[in-house]
N, CA and C atoms as an extended XYZ file, in Angstrom:
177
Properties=species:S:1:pos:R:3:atomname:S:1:resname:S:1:resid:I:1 pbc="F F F"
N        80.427       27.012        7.966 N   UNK     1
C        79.686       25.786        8.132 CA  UNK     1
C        79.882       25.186        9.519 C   UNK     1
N        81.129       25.700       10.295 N   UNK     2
C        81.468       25.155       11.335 CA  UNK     2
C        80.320       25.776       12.067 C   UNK     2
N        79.730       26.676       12.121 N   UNK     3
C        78.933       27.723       13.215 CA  UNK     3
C        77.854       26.729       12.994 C   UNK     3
N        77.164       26.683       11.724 N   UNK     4
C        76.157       25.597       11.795 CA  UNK     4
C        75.963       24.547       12.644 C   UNK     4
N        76.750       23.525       12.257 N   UNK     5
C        77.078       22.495       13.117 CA  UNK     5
C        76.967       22.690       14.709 C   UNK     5
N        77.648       23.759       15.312 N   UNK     6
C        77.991       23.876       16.631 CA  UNK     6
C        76.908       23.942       17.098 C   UNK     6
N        75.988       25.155       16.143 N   UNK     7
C        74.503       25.465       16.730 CA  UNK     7
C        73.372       24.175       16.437 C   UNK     7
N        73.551       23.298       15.970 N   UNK     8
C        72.620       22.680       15.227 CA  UNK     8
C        72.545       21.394       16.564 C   UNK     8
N        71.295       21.344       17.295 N   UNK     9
C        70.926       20.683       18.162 CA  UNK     9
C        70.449       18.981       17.820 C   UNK     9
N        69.836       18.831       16.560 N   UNK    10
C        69.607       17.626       15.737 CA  UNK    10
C        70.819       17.203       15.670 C   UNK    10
N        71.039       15.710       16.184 N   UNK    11
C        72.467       15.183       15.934 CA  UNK    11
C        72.007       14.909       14.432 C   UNK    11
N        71.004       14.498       13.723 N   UNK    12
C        70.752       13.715       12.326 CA  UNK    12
C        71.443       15.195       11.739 C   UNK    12
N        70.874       16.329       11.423 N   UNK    13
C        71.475       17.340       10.997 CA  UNK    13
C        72.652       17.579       10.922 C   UNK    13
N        73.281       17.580       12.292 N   UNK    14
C        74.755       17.807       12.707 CA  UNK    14
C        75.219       16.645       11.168 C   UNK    14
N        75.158       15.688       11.382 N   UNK    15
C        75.659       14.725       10.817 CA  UNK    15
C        75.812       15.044        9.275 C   UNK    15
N        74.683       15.489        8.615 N   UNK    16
C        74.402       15.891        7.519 CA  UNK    16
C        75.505       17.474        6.818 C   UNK    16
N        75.562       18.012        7.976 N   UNK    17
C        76.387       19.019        7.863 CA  UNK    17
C        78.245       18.723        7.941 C   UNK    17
N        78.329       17.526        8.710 N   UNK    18
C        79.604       17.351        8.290 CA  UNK    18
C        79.861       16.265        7.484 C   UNK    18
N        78.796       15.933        6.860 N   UNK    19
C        78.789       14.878        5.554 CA  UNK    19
C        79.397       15.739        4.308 C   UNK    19
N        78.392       17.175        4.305 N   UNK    20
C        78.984       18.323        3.227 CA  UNK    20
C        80.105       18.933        3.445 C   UNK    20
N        80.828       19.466        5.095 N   UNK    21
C        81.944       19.778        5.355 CA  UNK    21
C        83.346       18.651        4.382 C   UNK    21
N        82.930       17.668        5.149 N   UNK    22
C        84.097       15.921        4.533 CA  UNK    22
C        83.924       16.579        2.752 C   UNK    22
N        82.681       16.605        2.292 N   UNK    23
C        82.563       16.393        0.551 CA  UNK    23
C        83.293       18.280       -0.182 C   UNK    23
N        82.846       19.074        1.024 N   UNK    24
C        83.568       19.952        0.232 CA  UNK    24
C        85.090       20.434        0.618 C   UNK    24
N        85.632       19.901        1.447 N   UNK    25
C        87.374       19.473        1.801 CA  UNK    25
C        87.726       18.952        0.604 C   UNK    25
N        87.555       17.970       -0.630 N   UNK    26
C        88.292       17.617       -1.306 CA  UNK    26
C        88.286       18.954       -2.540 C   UNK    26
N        87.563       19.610       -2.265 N   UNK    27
C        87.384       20.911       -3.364 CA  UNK    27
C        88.635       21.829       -2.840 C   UNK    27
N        88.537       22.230       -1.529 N   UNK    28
C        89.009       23.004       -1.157 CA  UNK    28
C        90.433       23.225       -0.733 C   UNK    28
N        90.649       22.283       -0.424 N   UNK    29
C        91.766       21.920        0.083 CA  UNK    29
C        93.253       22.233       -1.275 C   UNK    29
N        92.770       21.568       -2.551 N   UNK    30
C        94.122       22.246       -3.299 CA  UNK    30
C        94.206       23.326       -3.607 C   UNK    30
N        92.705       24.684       -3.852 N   UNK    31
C        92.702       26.232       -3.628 CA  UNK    31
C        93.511       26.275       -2.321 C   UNK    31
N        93.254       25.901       -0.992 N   UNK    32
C        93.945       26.568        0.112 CA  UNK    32
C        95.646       26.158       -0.225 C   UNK    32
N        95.857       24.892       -0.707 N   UNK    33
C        97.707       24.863       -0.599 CA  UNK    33
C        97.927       25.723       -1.938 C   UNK    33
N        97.069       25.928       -3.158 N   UNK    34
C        97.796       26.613       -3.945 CA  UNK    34
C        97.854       28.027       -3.763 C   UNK    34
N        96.949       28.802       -2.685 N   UNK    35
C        96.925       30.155       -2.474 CA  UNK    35
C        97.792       29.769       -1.313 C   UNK    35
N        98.228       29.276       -0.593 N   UNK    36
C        99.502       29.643        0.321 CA  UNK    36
C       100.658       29.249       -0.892 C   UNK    36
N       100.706       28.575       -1.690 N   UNK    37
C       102.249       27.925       -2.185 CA  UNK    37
C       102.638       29.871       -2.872 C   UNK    37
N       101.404       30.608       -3.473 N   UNK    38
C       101.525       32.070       -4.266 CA  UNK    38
C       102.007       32.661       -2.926 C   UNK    38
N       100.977       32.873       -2.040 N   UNK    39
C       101.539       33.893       -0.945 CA  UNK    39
C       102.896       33.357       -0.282 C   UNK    39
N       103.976       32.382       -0.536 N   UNK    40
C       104.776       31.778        0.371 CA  UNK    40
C       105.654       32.651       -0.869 C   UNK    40
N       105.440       32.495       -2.257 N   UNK    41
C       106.510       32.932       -3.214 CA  UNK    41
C       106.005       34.599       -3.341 C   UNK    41
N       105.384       34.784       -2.909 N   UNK    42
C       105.282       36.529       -2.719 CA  UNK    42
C       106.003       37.191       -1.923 C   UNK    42
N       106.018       36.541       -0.489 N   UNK    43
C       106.546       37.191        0.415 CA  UNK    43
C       108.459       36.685        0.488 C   UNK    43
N       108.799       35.505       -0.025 N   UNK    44
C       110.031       35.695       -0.833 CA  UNK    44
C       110.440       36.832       -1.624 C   UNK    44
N       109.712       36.972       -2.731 N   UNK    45
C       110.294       38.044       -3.554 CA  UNK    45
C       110.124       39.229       -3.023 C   UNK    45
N       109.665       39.403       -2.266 N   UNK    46
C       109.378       41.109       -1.167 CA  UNK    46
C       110.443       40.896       -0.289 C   UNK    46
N       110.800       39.931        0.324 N   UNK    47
C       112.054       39.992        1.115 CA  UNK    47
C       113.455       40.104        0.423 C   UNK    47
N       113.293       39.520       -0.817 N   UNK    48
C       114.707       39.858       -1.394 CA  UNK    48
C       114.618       41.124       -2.036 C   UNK    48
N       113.413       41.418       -3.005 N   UNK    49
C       113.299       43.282       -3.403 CA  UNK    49
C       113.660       44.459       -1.963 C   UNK    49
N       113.590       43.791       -0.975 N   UNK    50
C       113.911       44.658        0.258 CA  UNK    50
C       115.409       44.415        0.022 C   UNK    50
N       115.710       43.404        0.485 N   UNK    51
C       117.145       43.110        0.658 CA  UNK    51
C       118.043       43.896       -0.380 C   UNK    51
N       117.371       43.735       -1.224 N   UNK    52
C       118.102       44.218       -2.765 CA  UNK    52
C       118.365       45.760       -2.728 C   UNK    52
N       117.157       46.312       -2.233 N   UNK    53
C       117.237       47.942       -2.392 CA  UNK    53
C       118.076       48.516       -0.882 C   UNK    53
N       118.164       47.478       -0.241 N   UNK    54
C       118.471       48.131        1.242 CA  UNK    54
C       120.402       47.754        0.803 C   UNK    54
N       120.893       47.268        0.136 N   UNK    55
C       122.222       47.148       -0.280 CA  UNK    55
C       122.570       48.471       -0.762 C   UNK    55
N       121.488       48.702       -1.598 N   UNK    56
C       121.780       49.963       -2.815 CA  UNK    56
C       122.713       51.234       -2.323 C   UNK    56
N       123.241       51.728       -2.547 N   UNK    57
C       123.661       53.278       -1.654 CA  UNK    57
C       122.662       54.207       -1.940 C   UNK    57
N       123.047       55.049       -1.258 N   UNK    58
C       121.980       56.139       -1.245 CA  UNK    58
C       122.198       57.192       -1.700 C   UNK    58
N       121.087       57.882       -2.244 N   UNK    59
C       121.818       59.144       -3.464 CA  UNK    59
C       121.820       60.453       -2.534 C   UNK    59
């Protein structure tokens, strides 16, 4: 939506386009922190399953 805007020569338009940008931020915004809060606890448990197996001895 940002490309829109940039290209969009009508300031009335422009305007209109970040009227819908502002209205769809409140949608979006708790998908984006709850898909980082998963990927923040993913890449935890991959660092300690590393950690974990890299202790192990080796057969």
């Amino acid at each position: 939506m940002w490309s829109l805007y940039h290209n969009e020569k009508d300031n009335y338009k422009k305007v209109l386009i970040l009227e819908k940008i502002a209205e769809l931020q409140t949608y979006i915004s708790p998908y984006y922190d709850g898909s980082r809060y998963v990927m923040e606890k993913s890449i935890t448990a991959n660092q300690n399953e590393t950690e974990k197996n890299s202790t192990m001895p080796a057969l």
